[in-house]
N, C-alpha and C positions, 0 to 999 in steps of 0.2 A: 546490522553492522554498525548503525550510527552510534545506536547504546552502549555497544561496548570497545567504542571507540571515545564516546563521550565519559564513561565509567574509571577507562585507562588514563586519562587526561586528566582528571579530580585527583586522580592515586597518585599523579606523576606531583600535582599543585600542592598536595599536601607533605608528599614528598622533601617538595623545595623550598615549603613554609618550614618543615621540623630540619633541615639542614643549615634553614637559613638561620634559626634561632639559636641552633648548638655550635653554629661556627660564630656567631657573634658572642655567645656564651663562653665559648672554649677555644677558638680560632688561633690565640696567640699559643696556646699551649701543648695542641693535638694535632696531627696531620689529617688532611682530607680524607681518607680511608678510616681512620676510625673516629672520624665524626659521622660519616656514610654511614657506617654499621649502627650505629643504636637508631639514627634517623631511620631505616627501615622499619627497624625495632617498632620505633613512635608508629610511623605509618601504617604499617600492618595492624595495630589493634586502633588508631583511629579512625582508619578506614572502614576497619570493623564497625565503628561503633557509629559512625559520619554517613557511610556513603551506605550501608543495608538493604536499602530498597533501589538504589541505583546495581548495585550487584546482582542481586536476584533479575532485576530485568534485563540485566546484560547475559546474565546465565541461560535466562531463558532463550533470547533472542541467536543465544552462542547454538544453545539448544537446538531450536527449531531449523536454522540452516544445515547444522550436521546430522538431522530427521533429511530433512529436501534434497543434500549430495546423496545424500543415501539413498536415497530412493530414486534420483536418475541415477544411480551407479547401477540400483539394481537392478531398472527398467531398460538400462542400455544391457547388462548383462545377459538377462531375458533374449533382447532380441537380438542377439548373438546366436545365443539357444537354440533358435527357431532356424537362423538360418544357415 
């Protein structure tokens, strides 16, 4: 959970660096909403390009807890079964 809480928190930073550059860029000329949208835009492919291996370990770790609900979901299902 830590990793892809740590993962969400980088996404959120670079987020607030690409809003904060196009509202100093553009701020007198465009409303908050469509400085938001392209700032995603930025975010999503430098996220891509930045955070790669912070992702993948967050995917995994997202991964392997929803293997483990699973599997006490299935083990309590089980013993329902039985009794």
């Amino acid at each position: 959970m830590r990793t892809f809480l740590v993962y969400t928190l980088l996404r959120l930073v670079i987020f607030a660096a690409c809003f904060g550059v196009l509202f100093v860029l553009f701020g007198s000329q465009a409303s908050g909403w469509l400085i938001a949208l392209p700032a995603l835009l930025f975010t999503s492919g430098l996220s891509w390009l930045l955070l790669r291996r912070q992702g993948a370990e967050a995917g995994r770790a997202f991964s392997s807890g929803v293997h483990a609900a699973r599997g006490r979901l299935d083990a309590a299902t089980r013993k329902e079964d039985v009794d």
